[in-house]
N, C-alpha and C positions, 0 to 999 in steps of 0.2 A: 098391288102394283103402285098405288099413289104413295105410300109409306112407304117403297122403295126409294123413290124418286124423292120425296121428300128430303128420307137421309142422306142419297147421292147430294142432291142442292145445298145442306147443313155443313156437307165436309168439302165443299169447295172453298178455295181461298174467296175473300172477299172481293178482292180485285177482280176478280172472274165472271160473279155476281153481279156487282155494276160497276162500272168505271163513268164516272158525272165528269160535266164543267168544273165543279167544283173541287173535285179530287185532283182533275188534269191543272188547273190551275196553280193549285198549293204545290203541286210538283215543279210546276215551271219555276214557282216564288221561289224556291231553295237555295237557288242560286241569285246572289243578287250581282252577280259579275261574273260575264262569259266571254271567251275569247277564242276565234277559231280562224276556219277560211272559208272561203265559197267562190264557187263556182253557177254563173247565172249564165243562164242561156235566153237570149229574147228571139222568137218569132215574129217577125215581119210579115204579115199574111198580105199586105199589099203585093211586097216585092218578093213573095214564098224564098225568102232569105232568114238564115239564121245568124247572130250575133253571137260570139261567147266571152265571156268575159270573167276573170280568175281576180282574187284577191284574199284578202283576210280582213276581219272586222274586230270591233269590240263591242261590247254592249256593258252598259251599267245600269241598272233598273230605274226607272221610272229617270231618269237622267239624262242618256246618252246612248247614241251610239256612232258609233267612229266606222266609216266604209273605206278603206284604201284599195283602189285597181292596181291591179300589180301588170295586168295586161288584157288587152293590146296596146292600152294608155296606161298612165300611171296619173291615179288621181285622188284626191284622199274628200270624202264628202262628210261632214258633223251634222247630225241631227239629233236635237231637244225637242221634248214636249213644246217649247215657247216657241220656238219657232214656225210649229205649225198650226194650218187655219183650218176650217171646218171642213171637213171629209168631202161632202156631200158637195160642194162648191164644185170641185175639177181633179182630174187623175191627168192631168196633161202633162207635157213636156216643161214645162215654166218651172220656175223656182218656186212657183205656189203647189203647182203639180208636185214637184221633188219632195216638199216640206210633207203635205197631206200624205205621203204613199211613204215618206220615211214615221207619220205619228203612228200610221197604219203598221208598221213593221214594229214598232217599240210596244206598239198593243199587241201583238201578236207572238212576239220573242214572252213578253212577259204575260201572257194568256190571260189579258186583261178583256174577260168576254163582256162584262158586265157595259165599260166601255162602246166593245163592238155589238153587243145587242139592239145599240142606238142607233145601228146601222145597217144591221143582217140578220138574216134568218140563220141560225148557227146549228149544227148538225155534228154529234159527233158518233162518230163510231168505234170497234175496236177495243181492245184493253190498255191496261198498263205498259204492257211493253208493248204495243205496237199498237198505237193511235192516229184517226186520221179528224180532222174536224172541215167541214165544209161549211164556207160562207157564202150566204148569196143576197144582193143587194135588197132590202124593202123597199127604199125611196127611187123614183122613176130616174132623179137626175142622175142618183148616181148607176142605176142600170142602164143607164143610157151609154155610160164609159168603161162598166166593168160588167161583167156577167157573173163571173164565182171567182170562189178562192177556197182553197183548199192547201191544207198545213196537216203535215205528219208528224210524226215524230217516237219515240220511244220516252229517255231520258229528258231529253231537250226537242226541240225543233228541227227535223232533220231536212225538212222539202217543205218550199212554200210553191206554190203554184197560181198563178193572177192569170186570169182568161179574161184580157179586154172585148167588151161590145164591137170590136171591129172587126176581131178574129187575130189581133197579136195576142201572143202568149209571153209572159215570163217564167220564168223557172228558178230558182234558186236552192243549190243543196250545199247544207251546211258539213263541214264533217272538220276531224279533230277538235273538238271542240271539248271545253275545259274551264273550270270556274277560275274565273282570274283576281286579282287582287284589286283594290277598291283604290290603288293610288293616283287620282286623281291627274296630277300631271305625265303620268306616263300613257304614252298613247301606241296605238302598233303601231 
């Protein structure tokens, strides 16, 4: 019976076998330029109101990324590494807020765990094609503003999911999504 089993586990693909941070990562790196759309949904657990909001993005690795609302407002938002401050600081509404929750998305487009370890208990489940990774705060301040997160995906990043300590929700799902070219001045 163990020699059965054994040989069954031998002629599994690899992938099947274990799928690591490390593997999901190196898949993410592949692409160093992504272009798509998204649609995010915010919950308001104060006012049990929901928010939706449609656009398309850009992402450049370790670079950029470009967020344009297409509606219900039309707004175009750029986030850099440089621009943002230490995680742990605030998830607020502020442009300090904005900055932290866009380095937090550029580490997570790019499955930069190594990064987010310095900030969460990182969990992943799932395989190659169908991956989910749960993050959940270590340091008090910042469970103080966010509870978990949890990110899907397959090829790329499909769902990202932010459960703030207050009881809002974000939501975000990526879809069309497609390596883009690296020219710098062309933006969506």
């Amino acid at each position: 019976m163990i020699r059965t089993l054994l040989l069954l586990l031998i002629g599994l693909p690899g992938n099947v076998l274990a799928f690591t941070l490390d593997d999901l990562q190196a898949r993410l790196n592949q692409t160093e330029a992504l272009a798509g759309r998204f649609e995010q949904q915010r919950h308001l657990a104060d006012l049990d109101t929901q928010l939706t909001s449609r656009g398309h993005f850009r992402y450049q690795r370790d670079e950029r990324i470009v967020w344009v609302l297409e509606s219900p407002i039309e707004d175009r938002l750029e986030f850099t590494p440089d621009s943002a401050a230490n995680i742990d600081d605030t998830l607020g509404g502020n442009q300090r807020g904005r900055d932290q929750v866009a380095a937090l998305l550029l580490d997570l487009l790019g499955g930069d765990w190594q990064a987010l370890q310095t900030h969460f208990r990182i969990e992943l489940s799932g395989d190659a094609r169908d991956w989910q990774v749960d993050l959940t705060p270590l340091s008090d301040a910042l469970r103080a503003r966010l509870s978990e997160i949890r990110v899907e995906g397959s090829q790329y990043l499909d769902d990202l999911t932010l459960h703030a300590a207050n009881g809002d929700r974000l939501h975000v799902r990526f879809f069309d999504q497609q390596p883009a070219t690296e020219d710098r001045n062309v933006t969506p």
